[in-house]
N, C-alpha and C positions, 0 to 999 in steps of 0.2 A: 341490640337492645330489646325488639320486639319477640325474640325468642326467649333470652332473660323474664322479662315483667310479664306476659301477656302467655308464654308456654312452659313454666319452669324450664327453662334451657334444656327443649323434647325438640329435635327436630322430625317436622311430619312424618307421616305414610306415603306422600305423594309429591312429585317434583310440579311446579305448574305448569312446563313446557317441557316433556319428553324429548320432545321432537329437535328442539334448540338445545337440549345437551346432549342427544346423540350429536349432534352438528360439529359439537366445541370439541367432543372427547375426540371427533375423526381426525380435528388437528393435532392429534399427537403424536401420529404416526410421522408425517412429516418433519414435526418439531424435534422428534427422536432421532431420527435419520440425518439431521443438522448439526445434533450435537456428534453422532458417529463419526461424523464427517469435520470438525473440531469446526465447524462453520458457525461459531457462538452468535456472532451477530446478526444472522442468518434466525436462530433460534431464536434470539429476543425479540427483535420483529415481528415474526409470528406468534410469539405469545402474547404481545403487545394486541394483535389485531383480537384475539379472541378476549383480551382485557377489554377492548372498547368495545367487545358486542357486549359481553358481558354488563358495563358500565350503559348502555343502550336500554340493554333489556329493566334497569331497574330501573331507570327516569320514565321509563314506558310506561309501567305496572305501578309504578309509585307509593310503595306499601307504604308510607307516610298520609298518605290520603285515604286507603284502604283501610287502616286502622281506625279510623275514624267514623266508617260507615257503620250501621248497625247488623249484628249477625254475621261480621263479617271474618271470624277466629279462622276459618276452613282456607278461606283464599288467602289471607294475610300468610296465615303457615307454611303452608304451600310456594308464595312467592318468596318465604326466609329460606324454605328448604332448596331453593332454585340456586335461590344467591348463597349460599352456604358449598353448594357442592362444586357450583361455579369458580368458589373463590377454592376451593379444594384440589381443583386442575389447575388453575395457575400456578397456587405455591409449589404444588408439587413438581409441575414444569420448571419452575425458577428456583426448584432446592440446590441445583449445582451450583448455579451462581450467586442463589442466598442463602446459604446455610444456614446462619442464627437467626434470621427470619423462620424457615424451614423448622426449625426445633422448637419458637416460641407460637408458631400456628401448631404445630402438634399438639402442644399442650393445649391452646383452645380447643381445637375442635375433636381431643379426643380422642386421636387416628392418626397414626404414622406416616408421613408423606414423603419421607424421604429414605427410608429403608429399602433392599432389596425388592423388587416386584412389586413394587408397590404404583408401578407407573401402570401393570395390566389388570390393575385393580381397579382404572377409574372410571370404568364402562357403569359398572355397580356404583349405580349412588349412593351415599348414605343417608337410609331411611330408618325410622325411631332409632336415632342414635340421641344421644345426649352426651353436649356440650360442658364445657366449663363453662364460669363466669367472662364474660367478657373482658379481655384486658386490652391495651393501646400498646396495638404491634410494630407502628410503623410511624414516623415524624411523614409526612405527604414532603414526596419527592419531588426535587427541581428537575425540567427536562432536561436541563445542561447537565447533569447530575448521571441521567439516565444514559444523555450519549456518551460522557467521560465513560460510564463506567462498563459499555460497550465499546468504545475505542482501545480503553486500559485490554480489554478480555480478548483480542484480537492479536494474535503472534506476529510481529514483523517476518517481514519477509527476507529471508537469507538475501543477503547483495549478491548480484550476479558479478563475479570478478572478473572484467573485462582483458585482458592481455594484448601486444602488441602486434604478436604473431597468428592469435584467433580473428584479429578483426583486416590482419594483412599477411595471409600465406606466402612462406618462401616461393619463389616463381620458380618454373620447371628451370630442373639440371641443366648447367650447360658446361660443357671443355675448357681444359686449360687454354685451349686453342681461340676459344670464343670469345673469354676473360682476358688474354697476351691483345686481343685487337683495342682495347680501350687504353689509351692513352691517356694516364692520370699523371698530373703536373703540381708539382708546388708554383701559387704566384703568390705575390704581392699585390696590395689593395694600397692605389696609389693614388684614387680619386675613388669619392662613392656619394651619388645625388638620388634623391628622392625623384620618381618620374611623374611628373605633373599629369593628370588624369588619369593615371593608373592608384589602385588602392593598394596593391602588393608587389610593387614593383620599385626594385634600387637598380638605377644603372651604375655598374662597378666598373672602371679601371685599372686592368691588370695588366702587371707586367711580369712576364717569363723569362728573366734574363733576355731583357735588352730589348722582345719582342712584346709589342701592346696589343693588348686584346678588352673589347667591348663587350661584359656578358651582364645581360638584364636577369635577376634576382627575384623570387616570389620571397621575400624575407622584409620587407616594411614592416609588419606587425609585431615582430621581432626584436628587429635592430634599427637604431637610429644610425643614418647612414656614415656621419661624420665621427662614429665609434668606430665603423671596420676601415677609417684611412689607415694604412702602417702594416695592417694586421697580416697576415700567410692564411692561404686558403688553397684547398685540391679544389682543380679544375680538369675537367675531361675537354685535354685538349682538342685532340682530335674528330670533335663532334663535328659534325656538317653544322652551318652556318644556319639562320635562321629567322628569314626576316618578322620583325612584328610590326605593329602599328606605330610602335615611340622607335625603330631603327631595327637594326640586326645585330642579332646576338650571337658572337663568337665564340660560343664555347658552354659550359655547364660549372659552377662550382657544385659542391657536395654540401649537403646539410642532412641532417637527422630528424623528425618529426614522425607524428601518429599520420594515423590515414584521415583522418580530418586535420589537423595541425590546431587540435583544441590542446594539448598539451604540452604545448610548445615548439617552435622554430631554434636549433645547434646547428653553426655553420661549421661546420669538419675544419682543426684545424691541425696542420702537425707540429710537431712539438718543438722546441729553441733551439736552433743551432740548424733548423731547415733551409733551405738557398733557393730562393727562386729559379725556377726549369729544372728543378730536381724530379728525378720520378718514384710515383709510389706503386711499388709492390707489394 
């Protein structure tokens, strides 16, 4: 307004603090290199910081107050041409992301901020340049507003697609000779109890044709235990015996799971018409 009424919209000869826009303009090097780098919210952050010096420097200088003193046309002008060129490295930093802002400060101020080259153009202030009339570019932004629309500007990250075999490699090679030693059996689940102070643990009752075996199960989280009475399950008969805290466990069945077993517990079972002590090859 004070460059309007008080200088026919002439902006001065002189910025009032040199020293403070060489300062702003240095952030642009960085602020450039952000966006190179697609690190958008990375860029509005920093343009944000030289917004608040920016916004600093005029409650400082208070050309509202200045106006008012006597003789005082030289410095008043001076503090419009500060904030004028100040506000002319913002938008032009924030033409990517504000375009139709971007286009409607052009036409105030005059000066292309968002064309080619125009960003190694802001070392040079603009001095006796003349403005347009002042017109209302902006409705004052909510901060929720401002982080939405840094969040929105922010590309998700590709899922990293987890597999079963990247987070659990096949184990080294071994012989058919190595594989013939494991004794895999069909049984029947002929009793199955939940083990009192154990979290993961079924004690299962199986029978192999005619022969009973005791194998404690990490599958509680699973299965409720009085679903697997009835059921056929592979058991690795021939495992060594194996005492634990709740008894000894005879034997191994088979289940399928991740290497955490966040994706589930499948107890292996073979298909109808299986016979208990039958073997799997």
């Amino acid at each position: 307004g004070f460059i309007n009424k008080r200088f026919s919209n002439e902006i001065g000869d002189q910025l009032d603090d040199p020293d403070m826009f060489k300062k702003a303009v240095a952030a642009g090097s960085s602020i450039a290199q952000a966006y190179d780098n697609r690190e958008f919210s990375r860029a509005i952050r920093e343009i944000m910081v030289v917004a608040d010096q920016a916004n600093q420097y005029v409650n400082n200088r208070q050309p509202w107050i200045v106006a008012k003193q006597f003789d005082s046309d030289s410095e008043l002008q001076a503090i419009c041409c500060q904030g004028l060129n100040l506000f002319r490295l913002l938008i032009t930093w924030l033409s990517p992301a504000t375009p139709s802002l971007a286009q409607r400060s052009s036409s105030f101020l005059c000066c292309d901020v968002s064309g080619p080259g125009q960003w190694s153009n802001l070392s040079q202030p603009l001095l006796n340049h003349r403005i347009s009339e002042y017109q209302h570019l902006l409705t004052r932004i909510n901060p929720k507003d401002v982080e939405q629309m840094i969040a929105d500007s922010i590309e998700p990250e590709s899922p990293v697609t987890k597999s079963h075999l990247s987070e659990d490699p096949i184990r080294p090679e071994i012989t058919i000779d190595d594989f013939s030693k494991i004794d895999l059996r069909v049984a029947k689940v002929v009793d199955a109890q939940s083990v009192e102070g154990a979290d993961k643990l079924i004690e299962l009752q199986l029978d192999l044709d005619g022969e009973s075996r005791t194998v404690f199960a990490g599958i509680k989280k699973a299965y409720n235990p009085q679903t697997l009475i009835g059921c056929h399950v592979v058991v690795v008969a021939n495992l060594a015996s194996r005492k634990m805290r709740f008894g000894t466990s005879e034997g191994m069945i088979l289940a399928a799971s991740g290497i955490d077993d966040a994706s589930g517990i499948f107890v292996i079972q073979p298909d109808s018409g299986a016979e208990p002590g039958m073997g799997v090859r």
